[in-house]
Legacy VTK file of the C-alpha trace (Angstrom):
# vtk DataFile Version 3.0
C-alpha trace
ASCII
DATASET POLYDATA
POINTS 169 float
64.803 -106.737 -1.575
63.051 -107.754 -4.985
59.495 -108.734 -4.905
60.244 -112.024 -5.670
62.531 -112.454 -2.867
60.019 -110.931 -0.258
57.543 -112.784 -1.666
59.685 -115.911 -0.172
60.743 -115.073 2.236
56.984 -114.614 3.861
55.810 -118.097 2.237
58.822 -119.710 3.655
58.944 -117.909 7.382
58.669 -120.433 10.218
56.056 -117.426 12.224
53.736 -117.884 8.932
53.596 -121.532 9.376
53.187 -121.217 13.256
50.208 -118.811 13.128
48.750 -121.008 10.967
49.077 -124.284 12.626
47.696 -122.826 15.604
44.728 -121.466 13.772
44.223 -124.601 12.760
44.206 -125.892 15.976
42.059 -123.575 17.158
39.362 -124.351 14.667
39.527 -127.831 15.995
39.021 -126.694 19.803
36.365 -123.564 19.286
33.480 -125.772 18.138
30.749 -123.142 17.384
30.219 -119.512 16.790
31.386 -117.898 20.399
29.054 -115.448 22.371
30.055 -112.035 21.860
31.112 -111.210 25.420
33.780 -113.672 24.932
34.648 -112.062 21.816
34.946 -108.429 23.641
37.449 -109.771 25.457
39.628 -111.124 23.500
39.372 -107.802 21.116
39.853 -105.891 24.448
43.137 -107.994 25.312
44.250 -107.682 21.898
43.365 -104.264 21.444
46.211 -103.740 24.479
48.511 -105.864 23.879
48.823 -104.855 20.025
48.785 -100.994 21.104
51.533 -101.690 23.607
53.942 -104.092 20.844
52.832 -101.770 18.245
54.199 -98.255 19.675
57.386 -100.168 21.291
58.223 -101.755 17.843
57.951 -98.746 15.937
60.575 -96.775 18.718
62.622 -99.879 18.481
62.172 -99.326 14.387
63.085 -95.384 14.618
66.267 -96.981 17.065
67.455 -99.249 14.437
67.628 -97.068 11.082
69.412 -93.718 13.429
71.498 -96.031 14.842
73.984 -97.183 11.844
76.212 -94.578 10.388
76.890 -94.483 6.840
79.880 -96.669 6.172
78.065 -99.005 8.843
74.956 -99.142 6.286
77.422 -99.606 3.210
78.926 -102.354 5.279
75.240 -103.846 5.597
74.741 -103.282 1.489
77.470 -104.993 0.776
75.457 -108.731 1.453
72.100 -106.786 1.043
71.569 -107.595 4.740
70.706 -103.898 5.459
68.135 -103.795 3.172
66.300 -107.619 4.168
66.649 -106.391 8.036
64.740 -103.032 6.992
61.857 -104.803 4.921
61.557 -107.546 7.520
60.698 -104.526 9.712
58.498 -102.378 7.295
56.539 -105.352 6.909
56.231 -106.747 10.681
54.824 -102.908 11.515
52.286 -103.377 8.436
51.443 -106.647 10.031
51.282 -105.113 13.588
49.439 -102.188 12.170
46.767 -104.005 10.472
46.169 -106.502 13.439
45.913 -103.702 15.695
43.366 -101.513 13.207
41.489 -104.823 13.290
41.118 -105.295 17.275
39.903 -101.451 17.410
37.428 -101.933 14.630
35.997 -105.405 16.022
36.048 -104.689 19.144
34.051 -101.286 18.559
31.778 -103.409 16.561
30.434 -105.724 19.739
29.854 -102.816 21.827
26.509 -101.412 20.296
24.829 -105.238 21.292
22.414 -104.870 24.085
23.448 -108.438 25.770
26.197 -109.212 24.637
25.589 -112.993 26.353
22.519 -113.010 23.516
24.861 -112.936 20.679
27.698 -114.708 18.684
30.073 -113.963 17.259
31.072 -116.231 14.126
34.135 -118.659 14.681
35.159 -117.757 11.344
35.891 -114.320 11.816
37.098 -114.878 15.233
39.744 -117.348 13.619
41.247 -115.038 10.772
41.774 -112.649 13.088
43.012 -114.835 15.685
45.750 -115.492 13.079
46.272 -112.121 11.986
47.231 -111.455 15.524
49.333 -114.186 15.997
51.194 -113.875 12.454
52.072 -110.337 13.798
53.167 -111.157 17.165
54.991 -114.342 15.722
56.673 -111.964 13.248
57.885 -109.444 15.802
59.090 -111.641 17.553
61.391 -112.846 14.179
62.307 -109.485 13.643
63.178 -108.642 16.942
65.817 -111.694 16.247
66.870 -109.912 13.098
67.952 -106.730 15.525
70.496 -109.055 17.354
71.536 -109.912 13.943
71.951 -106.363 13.756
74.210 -105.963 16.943
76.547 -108.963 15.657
76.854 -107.266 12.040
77.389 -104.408 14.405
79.951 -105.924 16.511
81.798 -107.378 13.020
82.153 -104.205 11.724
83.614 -102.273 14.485
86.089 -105.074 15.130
87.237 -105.011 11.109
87.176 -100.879 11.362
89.434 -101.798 14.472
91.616 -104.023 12.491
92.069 -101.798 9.900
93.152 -98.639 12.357
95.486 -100.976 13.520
97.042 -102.281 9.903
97.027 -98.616 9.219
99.079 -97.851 12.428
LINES 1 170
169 0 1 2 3 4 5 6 7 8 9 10 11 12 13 14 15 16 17 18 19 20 21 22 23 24 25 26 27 28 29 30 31 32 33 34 35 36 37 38 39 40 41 42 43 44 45 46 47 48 49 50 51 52 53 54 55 56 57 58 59 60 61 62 63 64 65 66 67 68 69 70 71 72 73 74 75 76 77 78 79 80 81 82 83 84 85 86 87 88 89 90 91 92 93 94 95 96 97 98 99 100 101 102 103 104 105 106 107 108 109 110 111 112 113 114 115 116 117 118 119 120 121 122 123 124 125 126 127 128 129 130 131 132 133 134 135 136 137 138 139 140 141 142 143 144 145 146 147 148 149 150 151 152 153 154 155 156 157 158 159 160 161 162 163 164 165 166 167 168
């Protein structure tokens, strides 16, 4: 996929525009700077639920590119679909990746405070990573769509191999 393309097709992706409208919406309802206990938690949550996406999208990555035989993947090339469906994932695990290095490394940096009731935590940060989270989850979820696309391309190509075995016959 050119840069160019990519490029695009990130600017243009409905979960971009999602994570950002509800960022948005979230500045509107968190007021203030939050204390910092409420920000260990929602590091903590995030901190799991990242880990657990994370590991299962990278073993449903590994799935995906040992699953497609050779003349399956030239099939793919042929419309470049192969190649889109393999970026889309490279960059969702960046995405997941990143969010997930960024729960571990905020979280780990409320825990030194004393009381952590005494503190805040600034609504800005709390907000860009709010939508780094949800950009990854939101994309995830879009390329977990393109893996059905992967099953129907799937599907198509067995039933033209099919044809052909039959033409042949």
């Amino acid at each position: 996929m050119k840069t160019s393309e990519a490029f695009k097709s990130v600017l243009f992706s409905w979960d971009l525009w999602c994570a950002l409208g509800l960022i948005v919406i979230m500045a509107f309802v968190v007021r203030h700077d939050v204390t910092a206990q409420t920000a260990k938690g929602v590091f903590e949550i995030s901190v799991t639920v990242l880990s657990i996406v994370f590991s299962v999208f990278f073993a449903g990555l590994a799935v995906l590119i040992t699953a497609g035989d050779n003349e399956f993947v030239k099939f793919l090339e042929e419309d470049g679909a192969y190649r889109e469906i393999i970026w889309t994932f490279k960059f969702t695990l960046f995405l997941l990746f990143f969010a997930l290095i960024s729960a571990i490394v905020l979280f780990v940096s409320v825990l030194p405070l004393d009381d952590l009731q005494l503190y805040t935590f600034p609504k800005w940060l709390l907000l860009l990573f709010g939508f780094i989270t949800t950009y990854s989850l939101f994309a995830a979820f879009n390329s977990s769509l393109d893996t059905i696309k992967y099953a129907e391309y799937r599907a198509r190509f067995i039933e033209i191999m099919r044809e052909e075995i039959d033409e042949n016959a």
